[in-house]
KEZA-841898 format. One line per 8 residues: number of its first residue (from 0); their letters; for each residue x, y, z of N, C-alpha, C, O, CB. Coordinates in Angstrom, 1 decimal, decimal comma. Glycine has a CB too. Layout:
<sites>
NUM = A = X:Y:Z:X:Y:Z:X:Y:Z:X:Y:Z:X:Y:Z ~ ...
</sites>
This chain:
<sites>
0 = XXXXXXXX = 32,4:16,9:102,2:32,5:15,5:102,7:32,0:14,6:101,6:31,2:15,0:100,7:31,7:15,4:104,0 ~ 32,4:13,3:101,6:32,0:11,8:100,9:32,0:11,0:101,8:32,7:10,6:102,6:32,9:11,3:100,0 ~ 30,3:10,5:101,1:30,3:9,4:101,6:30,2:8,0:100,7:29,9:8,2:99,5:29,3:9,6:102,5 ~ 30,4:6,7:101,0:30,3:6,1:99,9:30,9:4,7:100,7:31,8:4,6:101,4:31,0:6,8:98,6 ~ 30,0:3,5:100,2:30,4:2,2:100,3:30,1:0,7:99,0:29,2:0,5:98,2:29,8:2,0:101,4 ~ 31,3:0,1:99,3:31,2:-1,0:98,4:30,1:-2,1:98,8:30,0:-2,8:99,8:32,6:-1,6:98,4 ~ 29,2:-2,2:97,5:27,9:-3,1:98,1:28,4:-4,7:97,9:27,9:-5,7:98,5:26,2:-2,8:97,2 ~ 29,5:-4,6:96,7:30,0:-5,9:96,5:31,4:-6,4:97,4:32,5:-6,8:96,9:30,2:-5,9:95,0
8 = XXXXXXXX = 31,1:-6,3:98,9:32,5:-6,8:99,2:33,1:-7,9:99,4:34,3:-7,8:99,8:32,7:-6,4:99,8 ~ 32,1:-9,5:99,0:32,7:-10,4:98,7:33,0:-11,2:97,4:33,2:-12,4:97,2:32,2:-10,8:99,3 ~ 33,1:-9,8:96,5:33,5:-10,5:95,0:34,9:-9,4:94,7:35,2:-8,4:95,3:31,9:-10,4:93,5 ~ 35,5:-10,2:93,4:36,5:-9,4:92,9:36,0:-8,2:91,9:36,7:-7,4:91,2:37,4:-10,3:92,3 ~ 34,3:-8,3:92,1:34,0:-6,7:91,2:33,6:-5,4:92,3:33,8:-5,9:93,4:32,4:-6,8:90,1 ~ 33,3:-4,4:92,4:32,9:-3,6:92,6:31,5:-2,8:92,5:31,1:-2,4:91,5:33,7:-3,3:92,2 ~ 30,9:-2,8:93,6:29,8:-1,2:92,7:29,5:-0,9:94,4:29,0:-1,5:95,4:27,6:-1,8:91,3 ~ 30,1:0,6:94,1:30,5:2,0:94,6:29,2:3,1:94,6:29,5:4,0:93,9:31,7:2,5:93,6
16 = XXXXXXXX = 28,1:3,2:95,2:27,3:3,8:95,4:27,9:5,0:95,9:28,7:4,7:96,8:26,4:3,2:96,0 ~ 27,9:6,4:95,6:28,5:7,8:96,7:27,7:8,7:96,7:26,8:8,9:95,9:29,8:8,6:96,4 ~ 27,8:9,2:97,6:27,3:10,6:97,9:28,2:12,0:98,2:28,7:11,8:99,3:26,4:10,4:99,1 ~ 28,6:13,3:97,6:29,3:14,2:98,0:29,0:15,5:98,0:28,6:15,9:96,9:30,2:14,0:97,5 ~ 28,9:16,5:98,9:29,0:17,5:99,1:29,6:18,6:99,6:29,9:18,7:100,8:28,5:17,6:99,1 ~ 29,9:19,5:98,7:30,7:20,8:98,6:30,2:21,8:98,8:29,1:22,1:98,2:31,3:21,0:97,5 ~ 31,0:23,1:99,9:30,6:23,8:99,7:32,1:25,0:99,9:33,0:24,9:100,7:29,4:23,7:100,2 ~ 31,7:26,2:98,8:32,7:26,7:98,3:32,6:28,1:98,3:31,6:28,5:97,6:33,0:26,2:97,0
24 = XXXXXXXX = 33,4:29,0:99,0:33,0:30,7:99,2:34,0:31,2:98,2:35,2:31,0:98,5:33,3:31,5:101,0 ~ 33,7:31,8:96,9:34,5:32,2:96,1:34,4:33,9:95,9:33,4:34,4:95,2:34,4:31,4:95,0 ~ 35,5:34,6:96,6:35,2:36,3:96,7:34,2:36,5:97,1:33,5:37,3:96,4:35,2:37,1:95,6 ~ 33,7:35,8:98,5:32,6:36,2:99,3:31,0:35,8:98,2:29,9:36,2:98,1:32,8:38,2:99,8 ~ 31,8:35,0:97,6:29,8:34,2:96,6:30,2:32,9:97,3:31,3:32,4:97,2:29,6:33,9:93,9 ~ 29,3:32,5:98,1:29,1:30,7:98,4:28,5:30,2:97,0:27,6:30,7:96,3:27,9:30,2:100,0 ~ 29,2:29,2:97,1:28,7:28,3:96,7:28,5:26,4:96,8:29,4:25,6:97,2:29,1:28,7:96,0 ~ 27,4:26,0:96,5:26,8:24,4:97,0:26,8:23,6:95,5:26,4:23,8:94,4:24,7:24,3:97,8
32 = XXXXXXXX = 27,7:22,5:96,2:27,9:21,9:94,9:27,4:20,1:95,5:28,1:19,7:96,4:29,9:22,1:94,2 ~ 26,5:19,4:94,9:26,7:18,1:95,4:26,5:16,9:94,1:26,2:17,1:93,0:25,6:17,8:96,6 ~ 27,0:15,8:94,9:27,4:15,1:93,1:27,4:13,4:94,2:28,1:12,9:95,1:29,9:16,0:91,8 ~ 26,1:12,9:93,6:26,0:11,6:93,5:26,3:10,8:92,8:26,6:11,4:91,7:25,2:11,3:93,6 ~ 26,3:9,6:92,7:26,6:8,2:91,8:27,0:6,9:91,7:27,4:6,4:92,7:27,3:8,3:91,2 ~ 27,0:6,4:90,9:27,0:5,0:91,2:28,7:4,7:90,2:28,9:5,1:89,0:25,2:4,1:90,5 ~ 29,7:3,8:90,9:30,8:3,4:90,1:31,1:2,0:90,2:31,5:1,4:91,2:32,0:4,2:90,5 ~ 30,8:1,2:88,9:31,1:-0,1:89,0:31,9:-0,4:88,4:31,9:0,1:87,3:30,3:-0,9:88,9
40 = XXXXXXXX = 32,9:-1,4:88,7:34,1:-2,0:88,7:34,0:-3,5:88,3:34,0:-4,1:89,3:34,8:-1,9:90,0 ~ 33,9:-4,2:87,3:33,6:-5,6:87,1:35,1:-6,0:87,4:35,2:-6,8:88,4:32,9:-6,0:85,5 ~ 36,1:-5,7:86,8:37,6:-5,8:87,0:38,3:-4,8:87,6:37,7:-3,7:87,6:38,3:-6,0:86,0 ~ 39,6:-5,0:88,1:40,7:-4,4:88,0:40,9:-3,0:86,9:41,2:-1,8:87,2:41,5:-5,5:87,6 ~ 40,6:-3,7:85,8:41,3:-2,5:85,2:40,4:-1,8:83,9:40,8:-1,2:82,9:42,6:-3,1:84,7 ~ 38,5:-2,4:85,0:37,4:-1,0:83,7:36,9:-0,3:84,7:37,2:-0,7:85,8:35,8:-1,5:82,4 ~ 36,4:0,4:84,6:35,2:1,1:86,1:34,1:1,8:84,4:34,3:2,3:83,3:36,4:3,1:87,8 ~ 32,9:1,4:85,2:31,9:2,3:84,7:31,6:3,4:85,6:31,6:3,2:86,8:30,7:1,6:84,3
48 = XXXXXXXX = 31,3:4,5:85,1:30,6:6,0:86,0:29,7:6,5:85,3:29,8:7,0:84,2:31,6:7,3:86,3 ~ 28,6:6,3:86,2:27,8:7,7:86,6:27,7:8,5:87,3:27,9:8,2:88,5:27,0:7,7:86,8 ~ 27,5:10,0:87,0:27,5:11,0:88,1:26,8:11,7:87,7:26,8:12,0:86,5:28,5:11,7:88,6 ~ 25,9:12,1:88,8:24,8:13,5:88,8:25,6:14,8:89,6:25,9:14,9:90,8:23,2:13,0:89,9 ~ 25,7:15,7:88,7:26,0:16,8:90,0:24,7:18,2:89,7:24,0:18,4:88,7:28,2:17,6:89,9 ~ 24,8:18,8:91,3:23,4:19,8:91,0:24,4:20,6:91,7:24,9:20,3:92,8:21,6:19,4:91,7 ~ 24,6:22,0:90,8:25,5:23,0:91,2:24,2:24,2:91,0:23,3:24,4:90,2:27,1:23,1:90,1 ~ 24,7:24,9:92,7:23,3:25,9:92,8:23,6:26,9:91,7:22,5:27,2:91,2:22,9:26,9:94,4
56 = XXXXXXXX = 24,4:27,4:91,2:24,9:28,5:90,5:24,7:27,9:88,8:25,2:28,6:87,9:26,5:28,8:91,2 ~ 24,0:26,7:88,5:23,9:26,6:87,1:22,3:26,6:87,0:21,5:26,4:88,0:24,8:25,2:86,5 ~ 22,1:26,7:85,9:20,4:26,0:85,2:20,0:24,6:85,2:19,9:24,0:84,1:20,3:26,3:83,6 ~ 19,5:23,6:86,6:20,2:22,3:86,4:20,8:21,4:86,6:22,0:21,9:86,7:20,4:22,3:86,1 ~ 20,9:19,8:86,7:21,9:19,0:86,7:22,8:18,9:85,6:22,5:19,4:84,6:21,4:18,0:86,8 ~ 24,0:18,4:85,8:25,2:17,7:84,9:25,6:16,5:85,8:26,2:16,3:86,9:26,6:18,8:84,6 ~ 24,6:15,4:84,0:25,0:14,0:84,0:26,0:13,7:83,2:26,2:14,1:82,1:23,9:13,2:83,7 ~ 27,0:12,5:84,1:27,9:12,0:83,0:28,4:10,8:83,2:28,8:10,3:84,3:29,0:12,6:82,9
64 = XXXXXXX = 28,3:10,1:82,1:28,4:8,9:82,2:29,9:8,4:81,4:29,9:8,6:80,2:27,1:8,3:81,7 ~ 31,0:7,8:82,1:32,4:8,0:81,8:32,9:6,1:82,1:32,5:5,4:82,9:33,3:9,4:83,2 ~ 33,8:5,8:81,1:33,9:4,7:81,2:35,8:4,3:80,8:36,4:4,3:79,7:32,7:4,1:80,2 ~ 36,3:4,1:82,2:37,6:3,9:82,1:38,3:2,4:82,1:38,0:1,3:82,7:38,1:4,6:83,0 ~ 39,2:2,8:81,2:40,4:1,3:81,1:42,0:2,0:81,2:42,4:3,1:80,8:40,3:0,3:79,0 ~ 42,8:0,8:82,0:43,4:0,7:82,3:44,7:-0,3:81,8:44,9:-1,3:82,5:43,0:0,7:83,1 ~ 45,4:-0,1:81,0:45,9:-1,3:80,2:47,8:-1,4:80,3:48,4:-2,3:79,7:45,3:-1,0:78,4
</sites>
Protein backbone atom coordinates (compact mmCIF):
# COMPACT_ATOMS: atom_id res chain seq x y z
CA UNK A 1 0.00 0.00 0.00
CA UNK A 2 0.67 4.06 -0.48
CA UNK A 3 0.01 6.47 1.22
CA UNK A 4 0.61 10.09 0.36
CA UNK A 5 -0.79 13.69 0.12
CA UNK A 6 -0.34 17.03 -1.57
CA UNK A 7 0.51 19.71 1.23
CA UNK A 8 0.43 22.36 -1.49
CA UNK A 9 -3.06 22.22 -2.81
CA UNK A 10 -3.73 25.74 -3.41
CA UNK A 11 -0.76 26.58 -5.61
CA UNK A 12 0.37 25.50 -9.12
CA UNK A 13 3.52 23.69 -7.25
CA UNK A 14 3.53 20.59 -5.58
CA UNK A 15 5.19 18.83 -2.43
CA UNK A 16 4.17 15.22 -2.17
CA UNK A 17 5.09 13.80 1.23
CA UNK A 18 4.58 9.49 0.90
CA UNK A 19 4.74 6.72 2.65
CA UNK A 20 4.91 2.92 1.03
CA UNK A 21 5.00 -0.50 1.94
CA UNK A 22 5.71 -3.78 0.43
CA UNK A 23 5.65 -6.92 1.12
CA UNK A 24 6.97 -9.73 -1.15
CA UNK A 25 7.10 -13.80 -0.76
CA UNK A 26 9.74 -14.83 -3.27
CA UNK A 27 10.15 -18.95 -3.38
CA UNK A 28 8.68 -19.06 0.06
CA UNK A 29 11.56 -16.06 1.40
CA UNK A 30 9.18 -12.98 2.48
CA UNK A 31 10.24 -10.22 2.02
CA UNK A 32 9.54 -6.18 3.67
CA UNK A 33 10.34 -3.48 1.64
CA UNK A 34 9.25 0.25 2.69
CA UNK A 35 10.29 3.47 1.01
CA UNK A 36 9.41 6.98 2.21
CA UNK A 37 9.76 10.55 0.71
CA UNK A 38 9.30 13.67 -0.09
CA UNK A 39 8.45 14.79 -4.13
CA UNK A 40 8.33 18.38 -5.00
CA UNK A 41 7.02 19.80 -8.08
CA UNK A 42 7.67 23.65 -8.46
CA UNK A 43 6.22 23.20 -12.18
CA UNK A 44 4.70 21.15 -14.57
CA UNK A 45 7.49 19.91 -16.04
CA UNK A 46 10.63 19.40 -12.95
CA UNK A 47 9.86 17.26 -9.88
CA UNK A 48 12.62 16.93 -7.32
CA UNK A 49 12.88 13.32 -5.32
CA UNK A 50 13.84 12.05 -2.39
CA UNK A 51 13.50 8.53 -1.31
CA UNK A 52 14.52 6.49 1.60
CA UNK A 53 13.91 2.84 1.18
CA UNK A 54 14.79 0.16 4.19
CA UNK A 55 14.80 -3.32 2.49
CA UNK A 56 15.00 -6.14 5.39
CA UNK A 57 17.12 -8.29 3.23
CA UNK A 58 19.98 -5.54 2.63
CA UNK A 59 22.76 -3.98 5.09
CA UNK A 60 20.75 -0.69 5.56
CA UNK A 61 19.00 2.19 3.84
CA UNK A 62 19.04 3.25 0.04
CA UNK A 63 18.88 7.07 -0.35
CA UNK A 64 18.14 8.74 -3.62
CA UNK A 65 17.90 11.79 -4.58
CA UNK A 66 16.54 12.06 -8.50
CA UNK A 67 15.69 15.14 -10.35
CA UNK A 68 13.36 15.11 -13.42
CA UNK A 69 12.54 17.29 -16.55
CA UNK A 70 10.15 17.12 -18.92
CA UNK A 71 10.68 19.07 -22.16
Amino acid sequence: YELGYNLMTNSDASLYPFFRQEELDLSGSEKSITTYGLHYRPIDQIVFKLDVTDDDSKDGDTTSFVIGYVF
